[in-house]
N, C-alpha and C positions, 0 to 999 in steps of 0.2 A: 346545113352541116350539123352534125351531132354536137353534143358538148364536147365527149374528147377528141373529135375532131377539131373544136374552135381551140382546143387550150394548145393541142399540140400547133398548132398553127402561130398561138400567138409565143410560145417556147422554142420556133422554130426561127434559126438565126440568131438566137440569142447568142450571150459569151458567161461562163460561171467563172468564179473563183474557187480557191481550196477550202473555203468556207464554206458554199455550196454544199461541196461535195461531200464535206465534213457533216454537215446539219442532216444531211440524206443517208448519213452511213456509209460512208466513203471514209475512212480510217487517212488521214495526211500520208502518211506514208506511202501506203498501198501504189501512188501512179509512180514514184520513184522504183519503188521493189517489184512491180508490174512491166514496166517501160524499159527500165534499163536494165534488171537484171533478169527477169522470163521474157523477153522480147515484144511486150503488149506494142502494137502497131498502131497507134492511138491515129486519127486521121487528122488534128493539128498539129501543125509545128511546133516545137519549145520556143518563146521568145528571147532566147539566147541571159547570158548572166547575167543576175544580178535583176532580173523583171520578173514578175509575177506573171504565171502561167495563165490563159485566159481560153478554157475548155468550150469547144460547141458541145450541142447538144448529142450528135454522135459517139464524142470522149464521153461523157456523162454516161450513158447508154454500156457501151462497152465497160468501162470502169463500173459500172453497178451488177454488169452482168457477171463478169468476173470475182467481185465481191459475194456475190449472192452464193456461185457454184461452191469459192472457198468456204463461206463457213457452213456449207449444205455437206463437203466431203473431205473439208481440211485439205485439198489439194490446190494450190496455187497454180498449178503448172496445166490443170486441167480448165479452170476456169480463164486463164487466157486463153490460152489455144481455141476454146469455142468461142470464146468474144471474138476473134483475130479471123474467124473460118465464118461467124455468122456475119461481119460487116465487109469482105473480103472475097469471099468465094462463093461459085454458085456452081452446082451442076446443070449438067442440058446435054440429053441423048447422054447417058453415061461418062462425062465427061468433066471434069475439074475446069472452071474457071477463076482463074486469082487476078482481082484488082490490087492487091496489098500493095505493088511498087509505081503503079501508077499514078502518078503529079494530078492528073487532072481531075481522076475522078476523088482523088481526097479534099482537092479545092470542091468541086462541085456537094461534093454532103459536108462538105466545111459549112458552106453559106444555103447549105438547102438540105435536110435530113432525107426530105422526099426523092432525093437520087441515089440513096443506098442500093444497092443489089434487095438486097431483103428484106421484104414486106414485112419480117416481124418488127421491124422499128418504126413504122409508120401506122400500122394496122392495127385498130382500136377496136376490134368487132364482138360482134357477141359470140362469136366461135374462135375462139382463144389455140393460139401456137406452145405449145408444150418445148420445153428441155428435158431426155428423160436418158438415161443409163442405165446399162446393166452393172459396168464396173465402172461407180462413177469417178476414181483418181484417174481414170483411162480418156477420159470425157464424154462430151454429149453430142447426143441426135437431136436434130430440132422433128418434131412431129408436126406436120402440119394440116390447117384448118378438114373437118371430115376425117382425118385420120383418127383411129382412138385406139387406145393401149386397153385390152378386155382382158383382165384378172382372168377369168377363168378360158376363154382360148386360149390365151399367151402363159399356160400356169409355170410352165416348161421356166419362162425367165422370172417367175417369181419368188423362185427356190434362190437367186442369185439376192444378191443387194441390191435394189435396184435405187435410182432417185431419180424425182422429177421435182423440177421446176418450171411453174403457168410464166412466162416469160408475157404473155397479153397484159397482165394482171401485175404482174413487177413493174414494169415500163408505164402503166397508167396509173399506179398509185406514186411513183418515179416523179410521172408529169403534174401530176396534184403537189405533193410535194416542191415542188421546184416553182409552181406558180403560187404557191402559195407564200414563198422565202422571197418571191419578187415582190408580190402584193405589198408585201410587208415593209421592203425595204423600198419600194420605190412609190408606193402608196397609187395615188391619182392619175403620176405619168406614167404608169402602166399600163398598157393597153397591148 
């Protein structure tokens, strides 16, 4: 198994706090103004008042990716909606599939990331998955592995704004991070 293979392994199942989230760049706010007021469809439950919220590694994932898009385009509204569409839905033969209201598959990448619909949350490769827009407050395309966005073919959308975010590359330096604030705090017992 690779290295980010072992880390994401030993980061998988875990639970964070808002301290976490916070040390990673994750603003305390942000899952309140995410969640309850743009609709972020986080895949744990709240532990109801008055408890401290205890995120998998999915919330994490999504909540960063959403953070990422907002200060890439200052659109809030954008950066959920593709968090919500990448951990959520999948095409096949033309076609939209939504897990979002499904009970079972949010317990299932509750307790296992490796059951998400989409491979960019698990896939640590040397061929790296892109986030990339033409108008990026509208949101994002995922580009994936083989695919490549060529300046000079595609000049046509270059005259627009465009943004991209290596989403490979945010989620593995994510996973560094994150094993690193365990290291820290859990020293020895962490394995």
């Amino acid at each position: 198994m690779s290295e980010s293979g072992e880390l994401l392994s030993r980061l998988n199942g875990r639970r964070f706090y808002q301290d976490h989230l916070t040390a990673v760049g994750i603003p305390s706010d942000t899952v309140i103004n995410y969640e309850r007021k743009l609709g972020l469809s986080l895949v744990s439950a709240p532990p109801g008042r008055g408890r401290a919220r205890q995120f998998c590694l999915a919330d994490v994932y999504m909540l960063k990716l959403a953070t990422e898009i907002f200060v890439l385009t200052g659109s809030a509204i954008a950066g959920v909606e593709t968090a919500n569409n990448l951990m959520y839905e999948r095409e096949e033969d033309g076609k939209i599939f939504s897990k979002r209201n499904d009970d079972e598959y949010r317990l299932m990448v509750e307790q296992d990331i490796f059951a998400a619909y989409n491979p960019v949350f698990t896939q640590r490769t040397f061929i790296h998955y892109y986030l990339w827009s033409i108008a990026p407050r509208n949101g994002f395309f995922l580009t994936l592995p083989g695919e490549r966005f060529d300046p000079i073919r595609d000049r046509d959308l270059t005259r627009h704004r465009m943004a991209f975010i290596n989403v490979t590359q945010t989620l593995k330096d994510l996973d560094q991070q994150l094993d690193h604030l365990l290291q820290a705090e859990f020293g020895d017992q962490y394995t």
